[in-house]
N, C-alpha and C positions, 0 to 999 in steps of 0.2 A: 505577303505571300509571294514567294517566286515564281515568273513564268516558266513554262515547260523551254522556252526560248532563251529562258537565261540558263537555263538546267544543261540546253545543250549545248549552250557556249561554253558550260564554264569545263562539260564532258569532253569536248575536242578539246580544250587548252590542255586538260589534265594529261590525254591520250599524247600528244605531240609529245612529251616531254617522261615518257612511262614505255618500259619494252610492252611490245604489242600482246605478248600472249599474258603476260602477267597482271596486264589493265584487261584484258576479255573476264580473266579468271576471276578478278577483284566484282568486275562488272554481275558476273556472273551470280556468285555469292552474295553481292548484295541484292540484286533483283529476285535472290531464295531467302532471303531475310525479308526484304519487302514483302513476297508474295503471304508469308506466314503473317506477317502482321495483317496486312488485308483480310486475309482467309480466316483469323482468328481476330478481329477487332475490341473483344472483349477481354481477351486475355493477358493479363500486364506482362508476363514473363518474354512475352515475342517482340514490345516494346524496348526492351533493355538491350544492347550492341554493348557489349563487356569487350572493352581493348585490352584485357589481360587474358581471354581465352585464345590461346596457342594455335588456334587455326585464323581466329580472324585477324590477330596482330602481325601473321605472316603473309597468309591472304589477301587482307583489305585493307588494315592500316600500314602495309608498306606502301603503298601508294600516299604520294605526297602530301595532295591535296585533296583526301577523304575525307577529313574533319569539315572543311570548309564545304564538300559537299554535302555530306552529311546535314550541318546547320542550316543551308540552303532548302531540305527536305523539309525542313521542319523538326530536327532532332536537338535534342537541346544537351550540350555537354556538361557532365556533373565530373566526378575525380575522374574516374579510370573509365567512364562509361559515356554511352549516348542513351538519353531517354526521348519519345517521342511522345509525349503531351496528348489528350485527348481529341484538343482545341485545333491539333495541328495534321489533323489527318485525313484531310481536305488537299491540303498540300501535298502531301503524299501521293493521293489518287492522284491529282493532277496531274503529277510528275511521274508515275510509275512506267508508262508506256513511253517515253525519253528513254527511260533505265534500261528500258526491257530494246529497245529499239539500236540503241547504243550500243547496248551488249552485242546484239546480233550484229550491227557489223563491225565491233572490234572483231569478232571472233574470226570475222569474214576476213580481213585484215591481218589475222595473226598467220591464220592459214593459206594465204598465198592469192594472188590477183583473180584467177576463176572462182574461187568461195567467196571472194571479195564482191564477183559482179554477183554472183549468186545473190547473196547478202543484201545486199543494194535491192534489187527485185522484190524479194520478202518482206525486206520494211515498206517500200515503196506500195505493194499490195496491201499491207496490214494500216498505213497510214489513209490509203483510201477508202477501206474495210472502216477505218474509227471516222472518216468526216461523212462518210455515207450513214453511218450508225448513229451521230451526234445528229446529222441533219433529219434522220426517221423521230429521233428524239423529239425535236423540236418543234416537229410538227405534229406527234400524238399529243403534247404540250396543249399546242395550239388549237386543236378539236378538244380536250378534255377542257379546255377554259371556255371553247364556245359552247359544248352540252352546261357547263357551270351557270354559264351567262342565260341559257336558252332557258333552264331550269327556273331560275330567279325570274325570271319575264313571264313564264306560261306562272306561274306560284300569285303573282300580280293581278294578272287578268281572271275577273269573276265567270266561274263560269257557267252558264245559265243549263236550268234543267230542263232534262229531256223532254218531250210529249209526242207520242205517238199519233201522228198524221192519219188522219181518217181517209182510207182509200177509197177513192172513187168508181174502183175497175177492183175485180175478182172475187173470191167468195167474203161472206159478211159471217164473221165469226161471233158466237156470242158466249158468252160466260154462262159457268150454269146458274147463278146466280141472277142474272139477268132474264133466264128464262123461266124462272120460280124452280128449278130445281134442287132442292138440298144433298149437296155432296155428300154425307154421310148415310144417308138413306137410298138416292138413287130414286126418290118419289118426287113428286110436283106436293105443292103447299106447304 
């Protein structure tokens, strides 16, 4: 599996060497291919990136090196097409917010140095936004293991039965059965 770190190395290299609005655009298109695959996980038909459909082979595959991102994703190339595997969509998650992140500041980049710092700010917020999110993550983890643990330990211990404590202070309650009453009659004997 690739790191989101290699993801975004290999997205700058690609970017240097690609006009700027045309790498946002590519960028774009694929992070709405992604999204559908996510959104729809069951579905095989959102899996398949067909390089002979006319918008994505001017769109996406004119960028140089989409194939090799692509495979990096986890897509696996067959003739004319990219399939992404069941097994490999893990990968995908992992990497989606690189995609999505990249995008936003190609786009920033294409459109001139003020959308650029814009840009910059947005991801910068959004990236703080996922380790704040990852770290609430891993510490609901970390309570749900300890009710797991806590659960298994009190399951262990026997646990002994109740008896009502004879009160030495206030009134002395008595059963009516104890006082030869018959509850269904409401008579003595």
């Amino acid at each position: 599996m690739i790191s989101s770190n290699q993801t975004k190395s290999l997205l700058e290299s690609m970017e240097k060497n690609e006009d700027p609005s045309a790498f946002a655009d590519a960028l774009g298109l694929l992070e709405k291919l992604i999204t559908n695959i996510i959104n729809n996980p069951n579905e095989d038909k959102f899996k398949h990136i067909k390089m002979t459909v006319k918008a994505l082979a001017t769109r996406l595959f004119n960028i140089r090196e989409m194939a090799q991102l692509l495979t990096c994703l986890g897509f696996i190339q067959l003739e004319q097409e990219f399939y992404l595997p069941d097994e490999e969509y893990a990968t995908l998650l992992e990497n989606y917010n690189t995609i999505k992140w990249q995008h936003i500041l190609s786009q920033g980049r294409a459109e001139g140095p003020q959308q650029y710092q814009r840009a910059q700010e947005i991801v910068r917020q959004q990236q703080e936004a996922q380790k704040q999110y990852e770290k609430e993550q891993k510490e609901k983890e970390k309570i749900q293991q300890q009710m797991k643990y806590d659960r298994q330990e009190r399951s262990l211990v026997k646990e002994k039965d109740s008896k009502a404590n004879d009160l030495q202070f206030g009134a002395k309650v008595k059963t009516c059965e104890q006082l030869g009453i018959n509850k269904n009659t409401g008579k003595r004997g």
